[in-house]
N, C-alpha and C positions, 0 to 999 in steps of 0.2 A: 762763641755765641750760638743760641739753638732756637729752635723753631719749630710747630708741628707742623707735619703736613696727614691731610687727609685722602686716604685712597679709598676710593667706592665701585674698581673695576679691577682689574690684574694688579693694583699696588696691595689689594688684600691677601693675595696669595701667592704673588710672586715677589717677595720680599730680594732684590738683587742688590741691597745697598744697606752701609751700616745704619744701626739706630741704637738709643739710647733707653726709649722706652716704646712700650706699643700696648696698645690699650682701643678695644672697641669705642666706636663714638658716633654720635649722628650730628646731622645738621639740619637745620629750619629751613622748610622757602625750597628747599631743588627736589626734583628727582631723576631717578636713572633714566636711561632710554637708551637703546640702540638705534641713534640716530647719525653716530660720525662713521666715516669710511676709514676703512685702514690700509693705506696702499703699499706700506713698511713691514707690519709685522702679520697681520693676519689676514693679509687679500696682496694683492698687487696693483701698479698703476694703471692696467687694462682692466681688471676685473677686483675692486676695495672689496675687504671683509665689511661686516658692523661690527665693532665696538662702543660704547656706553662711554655718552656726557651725560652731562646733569641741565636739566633746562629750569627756568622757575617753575617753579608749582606751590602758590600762596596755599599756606596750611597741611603740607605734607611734609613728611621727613624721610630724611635717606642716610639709613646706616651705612658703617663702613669701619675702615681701621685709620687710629690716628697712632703717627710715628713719632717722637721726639727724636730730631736731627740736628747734625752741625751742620752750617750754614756751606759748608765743602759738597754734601750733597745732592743740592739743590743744580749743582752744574750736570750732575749722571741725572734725573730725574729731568731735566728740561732738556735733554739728549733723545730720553726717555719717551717724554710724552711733545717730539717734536713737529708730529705731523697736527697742526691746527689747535695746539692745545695751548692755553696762557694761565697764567698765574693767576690767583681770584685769591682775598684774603675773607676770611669768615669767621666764626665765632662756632664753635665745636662745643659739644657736651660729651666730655669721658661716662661710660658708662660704666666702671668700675670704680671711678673715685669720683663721683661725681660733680666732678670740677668744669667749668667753664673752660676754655681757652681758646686764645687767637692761634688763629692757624693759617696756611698756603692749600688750596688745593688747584686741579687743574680743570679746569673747561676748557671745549671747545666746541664756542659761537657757532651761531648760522651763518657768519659773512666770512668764515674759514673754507677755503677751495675743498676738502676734503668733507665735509658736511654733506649728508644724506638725505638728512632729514626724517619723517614719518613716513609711515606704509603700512597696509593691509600688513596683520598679521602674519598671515600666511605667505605673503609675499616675502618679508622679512625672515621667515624660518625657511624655507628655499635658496635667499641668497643666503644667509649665513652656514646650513648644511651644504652649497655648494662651493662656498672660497675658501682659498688656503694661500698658505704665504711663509715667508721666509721664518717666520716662529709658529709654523704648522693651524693645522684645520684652524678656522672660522667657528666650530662645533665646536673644537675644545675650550673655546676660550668662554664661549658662552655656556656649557655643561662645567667646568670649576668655576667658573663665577656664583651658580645656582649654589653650587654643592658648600663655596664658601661663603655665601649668605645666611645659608642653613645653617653652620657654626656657630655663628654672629645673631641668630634668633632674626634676623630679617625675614618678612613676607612680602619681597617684590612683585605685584603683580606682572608688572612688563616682565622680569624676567623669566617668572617661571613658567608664566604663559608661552613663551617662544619655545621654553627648553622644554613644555607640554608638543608643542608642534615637531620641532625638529624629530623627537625621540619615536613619532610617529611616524616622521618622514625614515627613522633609521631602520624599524617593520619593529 
């Protein structure tokens, strides 16, 4: 049995698990934000990275890549995205075949321990050019995410706003 699932942060460009098919796709109603902390892969338990949930946002859309999976993967991906993340099912638009489908992706809530929340800009692009973590810089995660948006024809303002900060912060 197979399923999609939607990635709209490092599931776009760090592809570490089998799929069947993969095809650009957005979804109604969320958008990005670097709002969750990452005490695992891109900051530590003293000092979280930011990494990108999706919060509602009625009338906005948030591109991304959707995978067609066997349901075995879904065990590496909840592994994956286990610091505050859960399962949400949704309704996805392929943007190459222009098919509808149900899909998994992942958020994580405000009432997850890991949750950051909002912040001054500029506050945001400081903590993220200063944390690093056991899957390296805080910077890189947010500089390939831009760069694979860019692929994807996405114009996130949160994100490229930040990676307009940081890149200032780098001279």
């Amino acid at each position: 049995m197979t399923d999609w699932v939607f990635g709209y942060g490092s599931l776009i460009y760090k592809v570490d698990f089998p799929y069947l098919e993969r095809e650009p796709a957005q979804i109604d109603g969320w958008a990005r934000r670097f709002w969750q902390g990452s005490h695992d892969h891109r900051g530590t338990p003293g000092s979280p990275g930011r990494v990108v949930t999706l919060v509602p946002a009625e009338g906005r859309r948030c591109r991304g890549m959707a995978y067609r999976v066997e349901h075995e993967v879904f065990e590496h991906l909840d592994h994956r995205e286990k610091n505050g993340y859960e399962r949400h099912r949704v309704v996805m638009e392929l943007l190459e075949s222009g098919q509808s489908v149900p899909g998994t992706l992942y958020v994580a809530g405000r009432d997850n321990p890991a949750y950051l929340g909002p912040a001054e800009a500029d506050d945001m692009a400081e903590h993220i050019f200063a944390a690093r973590g056991p899957s390296g810089e805080n910077l890189d995660y947010l500089l390939r995410l831009a760069d694979a948006l860019r692929d994807i024809g996405d114009e996130d303002e949160h994100v490229f706003d930040l990676e307009r900060r940081v890149k200032a912060l780098l001279g």
